[in-house]
Structures are given as structure tokens and as C-alpha cells.
N, C-alpha and C positions, 0 to 999 in steps of 0.2 A: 067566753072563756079566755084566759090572757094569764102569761108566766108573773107569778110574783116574786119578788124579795125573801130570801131565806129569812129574814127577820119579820114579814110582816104574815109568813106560814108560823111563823112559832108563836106568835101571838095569836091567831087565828083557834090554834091545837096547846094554847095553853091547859094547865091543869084549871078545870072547874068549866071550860068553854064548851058551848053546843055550837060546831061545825054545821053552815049550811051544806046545800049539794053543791050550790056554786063554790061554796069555799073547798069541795073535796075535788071538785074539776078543775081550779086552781090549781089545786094541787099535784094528781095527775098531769096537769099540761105543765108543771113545769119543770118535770124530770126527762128523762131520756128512757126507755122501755130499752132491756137489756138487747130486746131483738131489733132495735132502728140500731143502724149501721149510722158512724157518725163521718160526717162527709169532713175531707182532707180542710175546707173555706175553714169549718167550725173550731179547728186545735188551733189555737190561739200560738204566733210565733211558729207553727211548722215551716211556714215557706221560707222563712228568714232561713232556720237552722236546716233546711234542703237546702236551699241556695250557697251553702256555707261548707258544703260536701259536693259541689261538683262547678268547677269552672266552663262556662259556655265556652269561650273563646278559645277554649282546648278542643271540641267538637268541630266549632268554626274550623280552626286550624286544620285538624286532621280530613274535612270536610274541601278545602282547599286545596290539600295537597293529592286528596284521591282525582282532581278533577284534574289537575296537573298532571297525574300519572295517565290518567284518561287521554288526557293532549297529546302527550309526549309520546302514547300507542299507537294515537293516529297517525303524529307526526312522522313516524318511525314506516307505517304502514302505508303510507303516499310516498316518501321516498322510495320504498323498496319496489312499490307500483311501476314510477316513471322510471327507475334506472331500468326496469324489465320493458318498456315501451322501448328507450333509448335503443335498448344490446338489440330485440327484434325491428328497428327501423334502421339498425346496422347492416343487419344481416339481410332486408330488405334490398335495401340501394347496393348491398355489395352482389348481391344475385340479379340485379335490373343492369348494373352495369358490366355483370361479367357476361351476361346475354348479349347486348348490344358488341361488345366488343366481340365474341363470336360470330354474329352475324355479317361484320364488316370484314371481317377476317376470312371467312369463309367468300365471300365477294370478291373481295380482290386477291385469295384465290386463284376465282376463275381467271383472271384479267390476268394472272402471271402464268398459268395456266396456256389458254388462249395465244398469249406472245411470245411464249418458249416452243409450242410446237406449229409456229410459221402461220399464224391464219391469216387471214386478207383483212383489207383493212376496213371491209364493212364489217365484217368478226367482230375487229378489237373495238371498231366503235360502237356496234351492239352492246358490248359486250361492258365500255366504259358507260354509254348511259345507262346500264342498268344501276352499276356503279354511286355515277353520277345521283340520283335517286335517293341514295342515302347520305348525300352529302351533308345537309342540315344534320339529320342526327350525328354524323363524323362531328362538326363542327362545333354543337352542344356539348358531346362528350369531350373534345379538345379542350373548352373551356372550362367544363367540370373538374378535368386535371389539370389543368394549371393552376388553376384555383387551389384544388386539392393538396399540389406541392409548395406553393407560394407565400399563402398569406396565413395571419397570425391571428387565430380566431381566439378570443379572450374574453365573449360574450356569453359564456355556457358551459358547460365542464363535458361535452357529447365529443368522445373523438371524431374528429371531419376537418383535419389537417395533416398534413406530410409530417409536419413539426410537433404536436400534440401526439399522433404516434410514434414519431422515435422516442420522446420522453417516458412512453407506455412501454416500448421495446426496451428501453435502456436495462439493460445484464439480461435478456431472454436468448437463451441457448438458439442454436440457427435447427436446432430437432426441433423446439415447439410450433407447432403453424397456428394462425390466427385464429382460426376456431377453437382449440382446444384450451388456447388463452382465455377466448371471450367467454366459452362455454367452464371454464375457470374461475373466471371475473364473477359471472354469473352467480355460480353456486357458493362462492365467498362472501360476495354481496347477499344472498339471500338465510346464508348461515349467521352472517354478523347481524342483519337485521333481527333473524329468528332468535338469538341469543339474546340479545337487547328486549326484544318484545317481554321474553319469558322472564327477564331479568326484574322489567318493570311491573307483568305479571304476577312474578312470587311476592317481591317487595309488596305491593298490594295488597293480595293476598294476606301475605304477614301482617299488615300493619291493619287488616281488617280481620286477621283474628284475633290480635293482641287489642284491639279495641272493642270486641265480641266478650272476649274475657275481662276488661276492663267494666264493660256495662252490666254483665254479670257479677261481678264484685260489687257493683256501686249498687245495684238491684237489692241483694244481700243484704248489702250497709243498711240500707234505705228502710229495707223492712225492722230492720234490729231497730235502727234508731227509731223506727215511728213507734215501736213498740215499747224503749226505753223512754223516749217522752211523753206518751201516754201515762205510764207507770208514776215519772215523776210528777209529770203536773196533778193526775189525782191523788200523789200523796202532799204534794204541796199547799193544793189547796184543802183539804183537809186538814194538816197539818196547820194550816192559814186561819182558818176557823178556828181550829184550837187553838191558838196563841189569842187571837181575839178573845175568846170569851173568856181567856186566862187573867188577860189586860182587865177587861171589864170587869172581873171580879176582885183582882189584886185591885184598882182603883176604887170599888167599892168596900173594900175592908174586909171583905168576906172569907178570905186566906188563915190558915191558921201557918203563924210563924214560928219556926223550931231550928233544934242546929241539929246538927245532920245524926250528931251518936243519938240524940232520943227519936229520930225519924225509925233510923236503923231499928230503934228497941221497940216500937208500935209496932212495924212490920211484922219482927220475928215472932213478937206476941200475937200477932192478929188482930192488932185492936185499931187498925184502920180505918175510917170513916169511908166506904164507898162514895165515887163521886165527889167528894172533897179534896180542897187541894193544900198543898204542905211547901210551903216556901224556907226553901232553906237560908238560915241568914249566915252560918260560915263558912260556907263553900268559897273553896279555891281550889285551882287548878294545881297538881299534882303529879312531876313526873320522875320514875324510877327506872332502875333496872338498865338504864341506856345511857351510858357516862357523855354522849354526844350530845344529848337533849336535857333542857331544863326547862323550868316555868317560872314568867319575867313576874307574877306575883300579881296581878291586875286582877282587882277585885269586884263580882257581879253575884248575884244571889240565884238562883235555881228555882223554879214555881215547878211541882209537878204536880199527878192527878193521881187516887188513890181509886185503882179499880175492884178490889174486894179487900177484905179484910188483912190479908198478907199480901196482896200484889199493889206495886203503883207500874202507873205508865212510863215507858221511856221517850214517849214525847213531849218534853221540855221545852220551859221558857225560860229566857234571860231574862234580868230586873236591874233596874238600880241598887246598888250597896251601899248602905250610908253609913258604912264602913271606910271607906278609902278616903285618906285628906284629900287627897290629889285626884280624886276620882273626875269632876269636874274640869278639870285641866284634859287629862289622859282619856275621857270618853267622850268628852264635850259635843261633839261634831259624830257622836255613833246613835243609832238608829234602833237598839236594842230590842223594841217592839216586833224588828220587821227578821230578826235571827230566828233560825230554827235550827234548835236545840234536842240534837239525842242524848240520854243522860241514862248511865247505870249506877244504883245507886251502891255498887257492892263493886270492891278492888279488887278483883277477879283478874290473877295475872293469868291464869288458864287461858281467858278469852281476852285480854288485854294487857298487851306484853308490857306497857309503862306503867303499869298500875301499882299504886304504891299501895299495899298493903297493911303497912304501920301505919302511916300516916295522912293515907288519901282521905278525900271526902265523896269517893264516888268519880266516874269519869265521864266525858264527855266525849263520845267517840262521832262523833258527827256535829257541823256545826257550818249551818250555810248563813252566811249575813246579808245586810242589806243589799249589798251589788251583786250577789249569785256567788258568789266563791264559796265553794263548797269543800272539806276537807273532810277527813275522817278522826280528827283529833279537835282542842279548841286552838285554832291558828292566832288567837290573839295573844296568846299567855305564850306555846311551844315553841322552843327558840333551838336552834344550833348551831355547833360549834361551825365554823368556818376559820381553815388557819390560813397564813401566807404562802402562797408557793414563790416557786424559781423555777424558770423556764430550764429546764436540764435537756431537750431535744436536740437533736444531731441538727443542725445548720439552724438552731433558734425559731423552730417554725411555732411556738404560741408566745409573741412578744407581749399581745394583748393582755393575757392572765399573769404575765410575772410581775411579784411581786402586790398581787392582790388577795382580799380574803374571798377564795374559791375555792380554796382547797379540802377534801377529805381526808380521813387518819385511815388513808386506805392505799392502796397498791393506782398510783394513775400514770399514765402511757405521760412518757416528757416533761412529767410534774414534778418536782417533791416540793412536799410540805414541812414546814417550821412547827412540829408540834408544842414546842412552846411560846407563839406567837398565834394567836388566835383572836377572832370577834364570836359574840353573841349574835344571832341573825333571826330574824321571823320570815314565816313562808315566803311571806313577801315583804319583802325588804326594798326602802327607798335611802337609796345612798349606789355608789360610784366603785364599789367594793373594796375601798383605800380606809373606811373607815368603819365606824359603826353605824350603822343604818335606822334610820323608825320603822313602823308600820305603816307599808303602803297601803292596806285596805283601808286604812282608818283617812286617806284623800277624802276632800269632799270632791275633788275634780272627776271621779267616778274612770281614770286611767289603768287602775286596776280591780278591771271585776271579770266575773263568768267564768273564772281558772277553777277547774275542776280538779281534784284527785280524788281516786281512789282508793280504797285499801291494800296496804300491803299486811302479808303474813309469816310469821315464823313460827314453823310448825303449825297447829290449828290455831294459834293465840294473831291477833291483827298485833301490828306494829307501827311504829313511827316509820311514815319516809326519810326523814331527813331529809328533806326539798326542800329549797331555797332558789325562789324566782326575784331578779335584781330587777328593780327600774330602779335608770341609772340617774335620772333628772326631775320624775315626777306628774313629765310633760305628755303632749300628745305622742311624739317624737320617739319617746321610750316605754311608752306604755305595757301595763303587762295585762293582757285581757285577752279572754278566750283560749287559752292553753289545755291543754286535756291530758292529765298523764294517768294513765291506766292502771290499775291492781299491781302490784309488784314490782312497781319502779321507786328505787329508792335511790340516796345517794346522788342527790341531782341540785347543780349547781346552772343556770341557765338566766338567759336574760330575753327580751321580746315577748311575741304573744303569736297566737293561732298555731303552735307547737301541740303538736300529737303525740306523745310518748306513749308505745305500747308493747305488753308483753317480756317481764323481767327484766327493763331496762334497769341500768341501778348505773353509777358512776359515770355521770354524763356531767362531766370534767373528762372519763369518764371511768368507771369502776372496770375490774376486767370483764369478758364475757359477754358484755351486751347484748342483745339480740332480737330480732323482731321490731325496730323501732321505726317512726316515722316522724323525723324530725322537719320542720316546717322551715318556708323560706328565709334568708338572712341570718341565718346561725354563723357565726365564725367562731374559730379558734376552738375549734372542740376540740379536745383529747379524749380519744376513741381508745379502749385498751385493746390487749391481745384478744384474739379472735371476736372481734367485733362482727358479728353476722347476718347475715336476710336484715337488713335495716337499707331504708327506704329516704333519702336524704334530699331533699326541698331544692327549689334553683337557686342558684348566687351563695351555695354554700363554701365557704372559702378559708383560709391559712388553719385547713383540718390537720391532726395525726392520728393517723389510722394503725397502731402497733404490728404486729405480725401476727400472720395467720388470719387474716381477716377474709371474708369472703361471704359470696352472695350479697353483695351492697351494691344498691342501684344510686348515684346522684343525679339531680335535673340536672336543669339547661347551666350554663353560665357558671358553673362551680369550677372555682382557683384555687389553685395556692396549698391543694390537698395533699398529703404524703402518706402512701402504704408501706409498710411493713413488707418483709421479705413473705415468702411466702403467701401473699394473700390470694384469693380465688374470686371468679366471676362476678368481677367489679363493672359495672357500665356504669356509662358517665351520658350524659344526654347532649344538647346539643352546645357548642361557644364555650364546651370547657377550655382552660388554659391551665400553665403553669403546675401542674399535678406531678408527683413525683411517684414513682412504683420500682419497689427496689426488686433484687431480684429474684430468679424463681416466681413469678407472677405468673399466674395462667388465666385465659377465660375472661380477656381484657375487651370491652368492646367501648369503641369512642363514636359520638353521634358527628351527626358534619359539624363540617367548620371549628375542630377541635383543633387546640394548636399549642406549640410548645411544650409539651409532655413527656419526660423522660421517664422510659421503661430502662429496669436495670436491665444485669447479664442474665442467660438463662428462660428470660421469659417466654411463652408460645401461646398459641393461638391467641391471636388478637386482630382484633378486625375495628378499619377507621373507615367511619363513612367517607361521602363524599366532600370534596374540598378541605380536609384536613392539611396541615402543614406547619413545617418547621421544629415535628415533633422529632426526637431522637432516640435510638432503639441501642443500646449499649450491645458488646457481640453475643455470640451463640443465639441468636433469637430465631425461634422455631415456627413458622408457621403463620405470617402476617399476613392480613389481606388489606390494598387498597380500594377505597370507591373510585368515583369519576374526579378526574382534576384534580387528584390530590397532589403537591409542591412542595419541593424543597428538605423534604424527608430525610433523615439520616440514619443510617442501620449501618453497625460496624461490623467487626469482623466475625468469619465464621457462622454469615447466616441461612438459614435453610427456606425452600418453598417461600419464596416472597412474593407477591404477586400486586401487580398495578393494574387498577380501571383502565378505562380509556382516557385520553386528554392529560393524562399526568404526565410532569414534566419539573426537570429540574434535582429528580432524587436522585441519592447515594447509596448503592449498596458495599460495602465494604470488603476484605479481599478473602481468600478463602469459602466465599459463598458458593450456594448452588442452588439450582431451582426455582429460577427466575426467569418471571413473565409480564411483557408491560402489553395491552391492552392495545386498542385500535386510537393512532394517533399522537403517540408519546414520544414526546419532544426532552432533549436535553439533557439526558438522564445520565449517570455515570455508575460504570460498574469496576469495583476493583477486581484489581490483584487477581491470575490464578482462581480463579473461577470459570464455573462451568454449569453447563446442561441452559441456558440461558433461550427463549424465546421473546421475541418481539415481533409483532402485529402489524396490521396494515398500516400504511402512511406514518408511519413511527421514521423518525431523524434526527440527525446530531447527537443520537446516543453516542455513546465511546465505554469501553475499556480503559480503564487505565493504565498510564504509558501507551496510549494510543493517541496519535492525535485527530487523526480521524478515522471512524466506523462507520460502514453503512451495512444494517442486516436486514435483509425484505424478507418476503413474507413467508411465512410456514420455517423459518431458519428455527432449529430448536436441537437439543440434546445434543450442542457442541460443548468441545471443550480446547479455550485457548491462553490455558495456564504459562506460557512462555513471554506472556507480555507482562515483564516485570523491572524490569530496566529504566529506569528514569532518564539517566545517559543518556540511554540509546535507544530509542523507543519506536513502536510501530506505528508509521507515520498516517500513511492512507493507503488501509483496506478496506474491501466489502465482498459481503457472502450472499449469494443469489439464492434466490425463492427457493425453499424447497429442501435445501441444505438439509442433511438431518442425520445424525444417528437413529440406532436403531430401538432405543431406549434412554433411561434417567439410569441405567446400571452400564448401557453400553452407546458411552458418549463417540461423536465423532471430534479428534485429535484434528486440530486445523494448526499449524505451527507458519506463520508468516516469517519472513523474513525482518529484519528491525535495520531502522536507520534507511531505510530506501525511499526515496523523494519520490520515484513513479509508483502508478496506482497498483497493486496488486487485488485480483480477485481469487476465489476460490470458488470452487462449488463441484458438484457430481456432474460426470458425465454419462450416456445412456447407457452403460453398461453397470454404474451406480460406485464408478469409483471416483472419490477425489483427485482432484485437480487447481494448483496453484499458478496462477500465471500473470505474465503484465504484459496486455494486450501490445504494446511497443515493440515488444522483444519478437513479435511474431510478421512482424513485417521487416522484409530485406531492403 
């Protein structure tokens, strides 16, 4: 038994033929039995079009960085280990030598003992050999202290020098004793670890649920699409078959040829020939009702199939027209055989909003050609308006589109259009958009194929999109292939390829409204209108205008040059954004690392910058910003509230009027204006300053001061610092620390044990 040939089974089960058993077992083995499940190898092009829905190297990625979080838990977790070996090998050797030093103590003692109350001098010399005896250990321990006070250990960060402790000592009140320090150090140390852990914990966490949900989304996808190309391929190739045996009969003469009003009048009559097919010879394309769209007049004839006596089929074939002078010229290089052609043969504006009525010959609501471009209209004939614009945007941010034909007779964010300067354009259009363009489908270089669109609707009636996809050169370089725009996106002016548009997009120039969209890598120069929303926007997206009101928009990695609208909402940007502008009232701002350069207007809050962000600037009143680790050079003006810095950052500005600021363990360089308050800084943090201060030093736990007095440029406060611990009592009930200004000695402050402030310069307290 062995699969045969669809043509060598119909010759087999011709009319008049007696079928062997082997020709019925033939036949049998060469279908599929509804109940054999068809294995994923078998769908011809699935793995392609899976592969073409989820990038590895993004797995990889996220796969990398869990393990790095993994590292950097452990790393975190041996530190915290050894500095607890450290502080108990302290507290070890300080109780071996606070022993010994009692035991010698107690010794000689006796020996003073003994010689103050007159003994003889076999006594004292009993009394010194016992002494004597512990000599060796006196002489260890001697050398231990000298050591101890002496030298300059640089080989380990373990205090076990004279010098290494006074640097530890330096501003510790003479109330604290060394235990409650170390037993201090201790629980600091193991809170700043634990915070860290948990830190990198949740991050984790997060980034493994947002990839839990991610692979559940792509699951979803996965299913749809296997299900949608399923659907198409067997109507394809069916549809394939029939175009075939339309070929082979239109070449055998066997067609009956009519123009389309006597088609019309068989039908109505019923006097159809089943199974016969009716080639219309003055079919043309036809479009109404939409002053934006026409039809360029290119002439092809229509073969359909006649399935009873009032019904024909609407799966249609394209033919040659030996009608057209020029047709030869204008189809030379097209493949006509290999189009699949939907055709109604009734101008039905009910269910076809362009349908000309008077004057149609029937429409063509479907029409895939040679390369896979598939539309819901015939994309070789429907052409639209595309007029000039002028870049009209506040600081020139779409230089690209000015002065090109991109434009709609519609409302576009930074655009306006010359309604009376216009081109003619087809879907796909080759030209530089400075002129009038051909038809890129009609390439033999096959640069533009696989673009999909769907149907759009108004009311129950389908509609024109008015899409128009640019390739600007023709080349590999510009190619327009594989793009996907979905049901109801109309009004779309774009160039490149692997663009996804979905869900009501329309005006991607762009129309207002937008929403739900998923535009693909390399897009610039979009004009985004007002409330552009939940849209989904590719990496290296760049010189965007995003109007006002916009929000819920995600952009990837690498995206410049973008500008929001006032008011917009929960915009995140991915990773090596730059240059983005967000005017103001923005809220629900979030930037990936290594973002930089990004001005937020006034007004804006909650907005959180990863790690290693910088150079970004935050205009005043800004509510509510978080930094990651290391982030530099920061600027936030005036009147800003709850600012908060990672650890390692260094080099930022907070501006003056501010409150509610906190930098992280180890923040260097930072500056805080003006009359500001409630301010905390972390361990091993220096060289911060206040401004009009020339130097500041705040250690550790210093929080909910306030030292608004330093405003003097003149005369300014030269060198203070405020000891561990410092604090008000609250972010409502700050502590008032007021230094003196212009004083060259050092002034400190801080609480004493009774919990009152205290300003003083250690100098003044010695006679």
C-alpha cells in the first residue's frame, strides 16, 4: 500500500473506472483519518513561524541573569558569614587577654601585697618566683600591645590595631562602650546584608514571575497561531487545487466567457450551469464611498465556479485581460496563476463599505499574490491619498517625515498636512515618500512579501484600511516583509518589516487614540496622538511623539529620542534608554538600567530608575523617585519630596526645598540643596554636602533632621558632622540642627544621653 498523487486518485475514480482493492487502499492510506493527531514535524513552515514568535537569546538572557542573582546571594551570604566569624574572634582574643591580664594582676598583687606589710625576704622571694613564672606570658602579652598600638595593619579590613580603632571610634560618644558598638556593628551588618538578600530575592522573584506570565502569554499565542495556521494552510491549499483546475480548464477552452451584467442576470434567473465556470471579461476594480481611496484602473479578468443554479463560488481566479494595451508592460513580471482571489459578485455596500453600487463590477475583498501578502481589498488597483506634512512639533522632534507624502486628512500629534498637496500610494509602495511611488509587490526581488492585513469595519460593513507600507529603496536594506497588522487598524502610514499592529490601531503617523499596539524594532519618527495607550513598542525605538494623555506604553531596550505628552501614565522604558523627554504631571514612570539622559518635566511622581542610571534630569516638585545601585550624576530640582538612592550612588543633586531623602550604604559625593530636611544617609556614605556647606559628614542612622539655615553662599557652613544616631523623632517632627556659618573649626552635633542636642567644637573644650 503507498500514498498516491491527487491526480493519479482521480484518474483511478474516474467516471466509467472499476477501482481495484489496492486502488481503494491507495486511497485510504493516503488521507489522514480525522482521529490520527497530526504531529507538529508534519505542518509544513510551523517551526519557521514559532521561531518568528519567541526569541532564545531573551531566555538565554533572563537565564543569565537569574544565575547572577544566585551569585551575588551567595556572595552576599559569605560576607555576612566571615564578618560574624571576625566580631566573635574579637570578642574571643578580647576575653583570652582580659584573662591573662587579670591573672598577672592579681600576682603581683601579692608581691605588693607581701612588701608593704614588712615580710622577710625569703617571702618576697617566694613570693617573686611565683611571679617570675608567668614571666613568658607578661612578655607575649607586652608584645601583643605594642603591636596592638603601633603598627599599621592594611592587610584586612578586621579591627586588630590602636589605629584602625580610633578611625572606628572617630565621633563615638565616651557613654558608648565597645560592646554595644560591636554588638551594634553586628546587627547593622547583618540587617544591611538581610535587606540586600531580600532585595535580590524579590527582584528574582519579580523577574520570574513576569517571565511565568510571559510564557503563559506566548503558550496562548502559540496555541492561537497553530490553530490559525492550520485553518489557513487547509484553506490554502484547497483553495490551491482550485485555482489549478481553474487554470487547466480556462487553458483548455472550456470556460464560458461573459461580462459581468449578463453573469448577474443568469444568476438571478437561475439559470446557472452547476459546476461550470463563468470568466468575466470586464471586470475592474471599483472603489466608492471613500474620497481617500481610488482604483489605479489595471485590468485582469475573474474565472469563477457556478455551484447551483442561482449560487456561484467566491473563490476566485485572476486571468489575463486582453483588454489592457499596457497590460504586458504593468503585469509582466506577476504570477497571476499563483493569486488567491475572494470575489462577490454583488456591490453590496451593507457588507462592503467601498462598493460601488452604480457602477461596480463586483468586489474583491480578499486577495493574496504570489509572495503571501495578503489584504482584504485587491492591493494592486486600491491606492491612497497620502498628502505632505510639516513637522509642527514643539523643539522639531519628527524632522524625518517633514515635508514628505505621510500624511492623513486626519487629526496627527506634531503633523499637519497640505490637503491640497498630495500623492496617489498603493499598500505597498516603492519610492522615498518625496514622490510618487510603483508597486512594491509587483518586485521580482521578492523584498516585499508575507505582510498581512486584516479586515477593518465600519459598523457590520468591512472597510478600507488605508495602509500604506513604504520601502524606501527596493533593497534588502528596506525591505517591507512580514509585517502583521490586525483587524481594525486603519490609517497607517509605516516603513520596515516584522511590525505587528494590533487592536484598533488606526493613525500610526498616528490617528488619535491608538491603543493596544505592538510595534516592532527600528520604528522612528512615529507620531503617536493623544492618549496613545497599552501599546507595546520594539527596542531602538527612537525621535517618537507621544501627544498627551498617554499611558500604559511599554518601550524596549535602546529607545531615544522619545517625547511624552503632559500628563501621560505608566510609561516604562527597558534597558540603554536615552534622551526621552516626559513633560509634566507624568506619573508611573519606570526606566530599566543604564538609562540616561532623560528629562522628566515638573510635577511628575512615582518613578523608579534601575540600576546605573544617570545624567537623567527631574525638573522641581517631583514626588516620589526611587534609585537602584550606582546610579550618578542625577539632577532633581527644586521642591522635591521622598527621593531615595541605592547603595554606591554618587555624585547626585537634590535641589533646595526638598525632603525626604535617603542615600543607601556607601554614597559618595552627592549634594543636597538649600533648606531642606528629614534627610538620612547610610553606612560608609562621604563627601555628601548640603549646600553652602563646604563640608558635611552624617554617619550612620542620622535621619529626620532638618538644617534649613545653610543658605548663604557668602557665608557658608564650612565643616560639620552629625554623629550616629542623630535623629528626630519623626518625617512631621524633624530635629532643628542650626550650625554656626563661616567658622574654619570643626563643629559637631549630636544627642547626649539624656537625648538632648548638643553643638560643639571639640577645641573650645580644652583650656
Amino acid at each position: 500500500m503507498a500514498t498516491q498523487t491527487t491526480a493519479q486518485l482521480k484518474a483511478w475514480f474516474r467516471k466509467g473506472m472499476y477501482p481495484t482493492e489496492a486502488q481503494f487502499a491507495d486511497l485510504v492510506d493516503s488521507f489522514r483519518h480525522r482521529n490520527e493527531k497530526v504531529g507538529l514535524p508534519d505542518v509544513d513552515g510551523l517551526a519557521e513561524a514559532l521561531n518568528t514568535k519567541y526569541d532564545r537569546s531573551e531566555a538565554s538572557e533572563l537565564e543569565a541573569r537569574m544565575d547572577r542573582n544566585d551569585a551575588a546571594v551567595e556572595r552576599m551570604e559569605d560576607v555576612q558569614e566571615n564578618q560574624s566569624l571576625e566580631i566573635s574572634a574579637i570578642h574571643r582574643t578580647d576575653e583570652a587577654q582580659q584573662a591573662e591580664l587579670d591573672e598577672l594582676a592579681g600576682e603581683l598583687a601579692k608581691v605588693r601585697a607581701l612588701i608593704k606589710e614588712g615580710a622577710t625576704l625569703d617571702e618576697a622571694k617566694t613570693a617573686m618566683l611565683a611571679l617570675g613564672a608567668s614571666y613568658a606570658g607578661l612578655h607575649a602579652l607586652a608584645s601583643t600591645v605594642k603591636t596592638f598600638l603601633e603598627a599599621s595593619d592594611t592587610k584586612d579590613k578586621t579591627i586588630n590595631t590602636w589605629r584602625e580603632l580610633e578611625q572606628f571610634l572617630d565621633g563615638i560618644t565616651d557613654t558608648d562602650s565597645l560592646a554595644a558598638l560591636l554588638s551594634s556593628m553586628e546587627r547593622r551588618v547583618t540587617e544591611a546584608c538581610g535587606r540586600a538578600v531580600a532585595e535580590v530575592r524579590a527582584a528574582f522573584e519579580e523577574r520570574a514571575d513576569e517571565q511565568d506570565a510571559a510564557i503563559g502569554q506566548l503558550r496562548d499565542g502559540l496555541r492561537e497561531l497553530d490553530g490559525e495556521i492550520r485553518d489557513i494552510r487547509e484553506e490554502n491549499e484547497l483553495q490551491q487545487m482550485h485555482i489549478d483546475e481553474i487554470y487547466g480548464l480556462v487553458e483548455s477552452g472550456t470556460v464560458t466567457e461573459v461580462e459581468y451584467g449578463t453573469l448577474v442576470s443568469l444568476r438571478d434567473r437561475g439559470s446557472l450551469r452547476p459546476g461550470s465556470l463563468y470568466r468575466i471579461t470586464d471586470y475592474e476594480t471599483a472603489v466608492a464611498n471613500d474620497p481617500e481611496a481610488r482604483s489605479a484602473g489595471h485590468l485582469f479578468d475573474i474565472v469563477v465556479r457556478a455551484l447551483a443554479p442561482d449560487t456561484l463560488s467566491e473563490e476566485a481566479a485572476a486571468v489575463r485581460s486582453a483588454r489592457d494595451e499596457n497590460y504586458a508592460e504593468y503585469f509582466a513580471t506577476a504570477n497571476l496563476a499563483a493569486w488567491k482571489v475572494k470575489y462577490c459578485l454583488d456591490n453590496d455596500t451593507a457588507r462592503f463599505q467601498w462598493a460601488d453600487s452604480a457602477n461596480g463590477r463586483g468586489v474583491i475583498y480578499r486577495l493574496v499574490d504570489e509572495w503571501g501578502n495578503d489584504c482584504p481589498y485587491d492591493f494592486k488597483n486600491v491606492q491612497f491619498r497620502r498628502y505632505r506634512v510639516r513637522d509642527d512639533s514643539a523643539d522639531g522632534l519628527l524632522p524625518d517625515l517633514a515635508n514628505t507624502y505621510s500624511g492623513l486628512n486626519a487629526e496627527m500629534e506634531g503633523l499637519t498636512a497640505d490637503t491640497a498637496d498630495y500623492v496617489w500610494a498603493y499598500t505597498f509602495s516603492l519610492g522615498d515618500r518625496k514622490r510618487v511611488g510603483s508597486d512594491a509587490s509587483l518586485s521580482t526581488a521578492g523584498h516585499c512579501a508575507n505582510n498581512v492585513i486584516r479586515s477593518a469595519t465600519a459598523g457590520r460593513a468591512f472597510r478600507l484600511n488605508n495602509v500604506v507600507l513604504y520601502d524606501e529603496t527596493g533593497t534588502e536594506a528596506t525591505r517591507t516583509d512580514g509585517n502583521i497588522i490586525c483587524g481594525e487598524c486603519v490609517g497607517i502610514t509605516m516603513s520596515g518589516h516584522g511590525n505587528v499592529l494590533m487592536h484598533s490601531c488606526h493613525g500610526i503617523v498616528t490617528g488619535a487614540g491608538s491603543h493596544g499596539n505592538t510595534i516592532g524594532p527600528g520604528c522612528h519618527s512615529l507620531s503617536a496622538g493623544k492618549e496613545f495607550a497599552i501599546n507595546t513598542i520594539g527596542a531602538e525605538n527612537a525621535s517618537s511623539l507621544f501627544g498627551s494623555g498617554c499611558r500604559a506604553n511599554t518601550l524596549g531596550a535602546m529607545c531615544s529620542g522619545n517625547k511624552f505628552g503632559t500628563g501621560s501614565q505608566a510609561v516604562t522604558f527597558g534597558e540603554y534608554c536615552e534622551d526621552n523627554v516626559l513633560e509634566r504631571g507624568c506619573s508611573v514612570i519606570r526606566f530599566g538600567s543604564a538609562c540616561s539622559d532623560n528629562q522628566l518635566g515638573t510635577s511628575c511622581q512615582y518613578i523608579v530608575l534601575q540600576d546605573n542610571c544617570f545624567n537623567n534630569i527631574f525638573e522641581g516638585y517631583i514626588d516620589h523617585v526611587a534609585f537602584g545601585l550606582m546610579c550618578s550624576n542625577n539632577r532633581l530640582s527644586e521642591y522635591c519630596l521622598q527621593i531615595s538612592f541605592g547603595s554606591s550612588c554618587s555624585g547626585n543633586e537634590v535641589g533646595t526645598f526638598s525632603g525626604g531623602i535617603s542615600f543607601g550604604f556607601g554614597c559618595i559625593n552627592n549634594i543636597i540643596g538649600q533648606e531642606t530636611g528629614n534627610i538620612y544617609i547610610g553606612n560608609q556614605c562621604r563627601g555628601n554636602w548640603v549646600r553652602y556647606c563646604e563640608y558635611m559628614k552624617l554617619n550612620d542612622r542620622v535621619c529626620n533632621i532638618d538644617m534649613y539655615n545653610w543658605t548663604d553662599s557668602s557665608n557658608p557652613v564650612k565643616n560639620v558632622e552629625v554623629l550616629g544616631g542623630t535623629s528626630g523623632k519623626s518625617n512631621s517632627e524633624l530635629l532643628q540642627i542650626r550650625f554656626a556659618t563661616g567658622m574654619e573649626a570643626r563643629q559637631y552635633a549630636g544627642l547626649n544621653s539624656a537625648g538632648e542636642l548638643r553643638i560643639w567644637t571639640p577645641a573650645d573644650l580644652v583650656n
